[in-house]
DRENMI-198078 format. One record per residue (C-alpha): residue in one letter; y, z, x. Coordinates in steps of 0.5 Angstrom, whole numbers, plus 500, padded with zeros to 3 digits. Last residue first. Layout:
<atoms>
AYZX ...
</atoms>
This chain:
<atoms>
X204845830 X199841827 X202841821 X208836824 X206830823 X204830816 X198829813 X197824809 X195822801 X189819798 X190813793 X182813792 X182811800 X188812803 X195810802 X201806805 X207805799 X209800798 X208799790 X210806788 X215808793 X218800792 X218803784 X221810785 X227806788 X228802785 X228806779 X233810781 X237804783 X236802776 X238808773 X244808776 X246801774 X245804767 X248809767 X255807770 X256809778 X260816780 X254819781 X252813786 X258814790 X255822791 X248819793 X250815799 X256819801 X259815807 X262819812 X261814817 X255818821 X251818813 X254811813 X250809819 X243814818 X243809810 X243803815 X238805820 X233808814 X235801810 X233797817 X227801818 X225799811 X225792812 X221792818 X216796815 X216791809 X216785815 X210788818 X207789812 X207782810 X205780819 X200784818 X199791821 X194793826 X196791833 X195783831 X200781828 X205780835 X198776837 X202771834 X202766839 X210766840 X213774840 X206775844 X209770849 X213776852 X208779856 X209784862 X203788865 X205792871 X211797868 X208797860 X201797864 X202803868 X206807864 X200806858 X196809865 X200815865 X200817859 X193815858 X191820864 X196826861 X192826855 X191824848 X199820848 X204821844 X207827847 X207824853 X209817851 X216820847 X219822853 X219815855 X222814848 X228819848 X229816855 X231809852 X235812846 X239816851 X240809856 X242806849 X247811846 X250811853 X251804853 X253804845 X260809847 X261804853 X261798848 X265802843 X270805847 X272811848 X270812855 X275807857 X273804863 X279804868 X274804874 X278810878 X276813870 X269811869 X268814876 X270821875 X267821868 X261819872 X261824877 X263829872 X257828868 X252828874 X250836874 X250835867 X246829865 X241832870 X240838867 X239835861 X235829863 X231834866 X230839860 X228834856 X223832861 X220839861 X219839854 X214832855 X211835860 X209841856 X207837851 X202832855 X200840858 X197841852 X197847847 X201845842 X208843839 X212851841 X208848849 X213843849 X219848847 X217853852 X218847857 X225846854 X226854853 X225854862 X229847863 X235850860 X235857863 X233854869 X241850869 X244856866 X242860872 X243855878 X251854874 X253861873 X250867869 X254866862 X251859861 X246863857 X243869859 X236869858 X238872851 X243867850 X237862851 X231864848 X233867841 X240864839 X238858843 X230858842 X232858834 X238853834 X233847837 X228849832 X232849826 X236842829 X230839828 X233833833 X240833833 X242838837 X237836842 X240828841 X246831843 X244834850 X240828851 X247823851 X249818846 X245820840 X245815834 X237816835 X238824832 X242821825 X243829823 X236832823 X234840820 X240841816 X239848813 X236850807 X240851800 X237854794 X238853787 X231851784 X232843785 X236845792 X229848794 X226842793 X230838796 X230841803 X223841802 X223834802 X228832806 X225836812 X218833811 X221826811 X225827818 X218829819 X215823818 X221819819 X223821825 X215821827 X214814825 X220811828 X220815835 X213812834 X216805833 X218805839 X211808843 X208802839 X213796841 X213798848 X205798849 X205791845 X211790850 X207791856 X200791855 X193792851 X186793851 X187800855 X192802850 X186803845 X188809841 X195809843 X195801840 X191803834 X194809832 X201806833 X200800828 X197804823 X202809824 X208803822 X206804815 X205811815 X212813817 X215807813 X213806806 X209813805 X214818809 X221815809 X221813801 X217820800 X223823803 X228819800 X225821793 X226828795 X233827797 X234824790 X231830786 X234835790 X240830787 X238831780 X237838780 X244839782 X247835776 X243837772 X244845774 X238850771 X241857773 X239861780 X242869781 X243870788 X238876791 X234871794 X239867797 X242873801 X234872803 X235865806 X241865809 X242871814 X234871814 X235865818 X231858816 X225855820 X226848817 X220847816 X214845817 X209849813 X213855810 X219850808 X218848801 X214854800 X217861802 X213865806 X217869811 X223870806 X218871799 X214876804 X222879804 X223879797 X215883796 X217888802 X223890799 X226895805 X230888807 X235891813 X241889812 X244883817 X247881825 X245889826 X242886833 X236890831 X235887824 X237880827 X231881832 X227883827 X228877822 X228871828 X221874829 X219873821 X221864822 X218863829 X211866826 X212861820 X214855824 X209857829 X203858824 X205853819 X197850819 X192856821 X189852828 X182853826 X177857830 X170857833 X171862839 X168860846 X168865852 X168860858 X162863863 X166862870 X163860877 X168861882 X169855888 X176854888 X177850885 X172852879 X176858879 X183854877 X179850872 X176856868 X184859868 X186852866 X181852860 X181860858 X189858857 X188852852 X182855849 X187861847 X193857846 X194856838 X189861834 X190867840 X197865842 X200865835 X196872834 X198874841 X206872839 X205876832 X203883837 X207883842 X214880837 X214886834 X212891839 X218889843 X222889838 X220897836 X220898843 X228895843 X229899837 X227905840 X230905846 X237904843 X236910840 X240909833 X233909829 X231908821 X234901822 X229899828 X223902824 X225899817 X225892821 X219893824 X215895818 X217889815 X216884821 X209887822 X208886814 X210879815 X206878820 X200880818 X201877811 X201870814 X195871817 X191874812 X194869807 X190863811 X184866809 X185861803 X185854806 X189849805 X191851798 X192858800 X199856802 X200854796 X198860793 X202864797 X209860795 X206861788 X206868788 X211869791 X216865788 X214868781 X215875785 X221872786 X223871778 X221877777 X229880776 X231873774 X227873768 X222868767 X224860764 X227858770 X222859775 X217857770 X220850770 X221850777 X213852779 X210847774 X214841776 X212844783 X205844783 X204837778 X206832783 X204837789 X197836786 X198828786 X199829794 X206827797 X208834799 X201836801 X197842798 
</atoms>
């Protein structure tokens, strides 16, 4: 069930008003109930999943309270994240794993039989398994109480705004929200209501729309160069901010509408000016999760210099793999983690040079220069988690650095990646709302806020302006079908 499906538009009016109306004290089976079968919705032997791993967090956790011996506890969290990472690891890198195993034997003249299992990538798998082991090791570092109520703590690992794609919320935040008493409020219903139009407003008029062109060029980029390839990879950093950014609103939404609060998972990420910023605000839920529990484990910064830069590089690869079992995220993930470690080797050097030159590095043109070499190393990076493969990676490089062609602003072959010149300008249009709307968020401008204190009927306009250019521009498939987000496929 996707959040811009006709079943999604029925699901959750339903599912809030019966929330409302039973009594707090069921009130999280009701949730639970509705979260599964939502879940179920895409392919019911999902639920075996997602109640294995709930129940081996639970068990773990009252395992890890039950005990002081410092033994224990680390072999119960040991036990814990074991057996949840090999069943991430058989239904997501499995074949990814045997394949590179049966390449290396075959180079070096073994012959390999490659065991071969028919199975389907479980949707939300990542997210959720990421989600139930931030529990168990915030148990063991007594960051929080131990739930011993197994149908509130299913509800944590599987509640449904953000159980597919996020964000992966903390167990210090989400179940304390459990607990909490919930009542209908207007005038917040009203704004998770706003986000979730925003959202969809992201999705069907801009991520969708500008994925026809992107589609089209990455899946044939050997019948085109340069800018063409340029424009594509540009505006897939577009559509895949937009798509999950709208994802995260969405949920975010949703679940404001029933009282709770889920974290921020993107703040204005392009308006980044160095690699490490861009990170911090790119799914920030992600981003927090291998740094609280991969990162600060690893030793952090504490270990000096050497240590740190290979405890950055080491979570970006595994931040690659996170997204899929391909060496095109791998690389991409590395990327991140080499433009980092260079920005902070080179970063005193620089600010050394800046100031024997005299530049103010506050100022403005030198602040948008750093945002604009960031901006272009984002999208290089983008290449490879686009891309197939590594060999279409490489060969859409080639074509951007050998085959240059800027006559195509003039001979109109501009409109003939996939969008017509209309739906071009109405992607166009709309990506300059989205950028208009991230600059006064930066500035402090409170869109929705502002809106709120406007009259009721100009209110109202807006409001339905913007169902109505949701309604009319939006991208749809056959028989008005809706599509899938980006990001459930990791």
């Amino acid at each position: 069930m996707l959040f811009n499906s006709f079943s999604f538009l029925l699901f959750f009016p339903i599912v809030t008003l019966i929330y409302f109306l039973v009594p707090h004290k069921i009130r999280y089976l009701w949730l639970l109930g509705a979260s599964y079968f939502f879940y179920m919705s895409w392919n019911p032997k999902y639920a075996l999943l997602i109640a294995t791993s709930t129940v081996i967090t639970y068990l773990s956790g009252l395992l890890i309270d039950s005990t002081k011996s410092r033994f224990k506890r680390k072999l119960w969290v040991g036990l814990s994240f074991a057996s949840n990472l090999a069943i991430l690891f058989f239904f997501k890198y499995f074949d990814f794993a045997v394949g590179n195993l049966g390449r290396v034997m075959a180079s070096m003249g073994i012959e390999f039989m490659q065991p071969t299992f028919d199975v389907i990538l479980p949707v939300g798998i990542s997210f959720y398994t990421f989600q139930a082991l931030s529990y168990t090791m915030d148990v063991y570092r007594r960051e929080i109480f131990v739930e011993k109520n197994i149908a509130k703590y299913a509800l944590f690992v599987s509640f449904f705004p953000q159980l597919v794609a996020g964000p992966i919320e903390r167990s210090k935040n989400l179940l304390v929200q459990i607990e909490a008493r919930h009542y209908f409020d207007y005038d917040r219903v009203k704004s998770g209501l706003l986000i979730m139009l925003w959202g969809l407003f992201l999705k069907l008029v801009i991520a969708d729309r500008v994925a026809i062109l992107v589609n089209q060029v990455y899946g044939d980029y050997a019948q085109y160069a340069g800018l063409q390839l340029v424009i594509a990879t540009l505006l897939f950093g577009i559509q895949i901010y937009c798509d999950f950014g709208s994802y995260s609103y969405i949920a975010i939404g949703s679940a404001q509408v029933m009282g709770f609060t889920l974290m921020e998972n993107f703040k204005q990420p392009y308006f980044a000016r160095s690699i490490t910023e861009f990170c911090q605000r790119w799914h920030i839920s992600l981003s927090t999760w291998f740094r609280d529990y991969l990162y600060i484990p690893l030793g952090g910064n504490r270990k000096g210099k050497f240590r740190k830069y290979i405890n950055i590089m080491i979570v970006f690869i595994v931040s690659g793999l996170w997204h899929g079992a391909s060496w095109n995220f791998v690389i991409w993930g590395a990327l991140h983690g080499i433009f980092q470690v260079i920005g902070l080797i080179t970063s005193p050097f620089k600010a050394k040079v800046a100031d024997r030159l005299g530049v103010d590095r506050i100022n403005f043109s030198y602040q948008l220069g750093q945002g604009i070499i960031t901006f272009i190393l984002v999208n290089f990076a983008w290449i490879f988690f686009r891309a197939p493969n590594f060999t279409a990676a490489r060969g859409i490089i080639d074509r951007i650095l050998l085959e240059w062609n800027p006559w195509i602003f003039s001979d109109g072959s501009l409109y003939e990646l996939g969008l017509s010149r209309a739906n071009l300008t109405v992607a166009m249009i709309g990506i300059f709302i989205m950028i208009g709307t991230s600059i006064a968020k930066r500035k402090g401008f409170e869109i929705r806020a502002t809106l709120a204190r406007q009259g009721l009927l100009f209110r109202w306009s807006v409001y339905f302006a913007l169902i109505f250019t949701i309604i009319i521009f939006g991208i749809y498939g056959p028989g008005y079908s809706e599509s899938q987000f980006l990001y459930f496929q990791f």
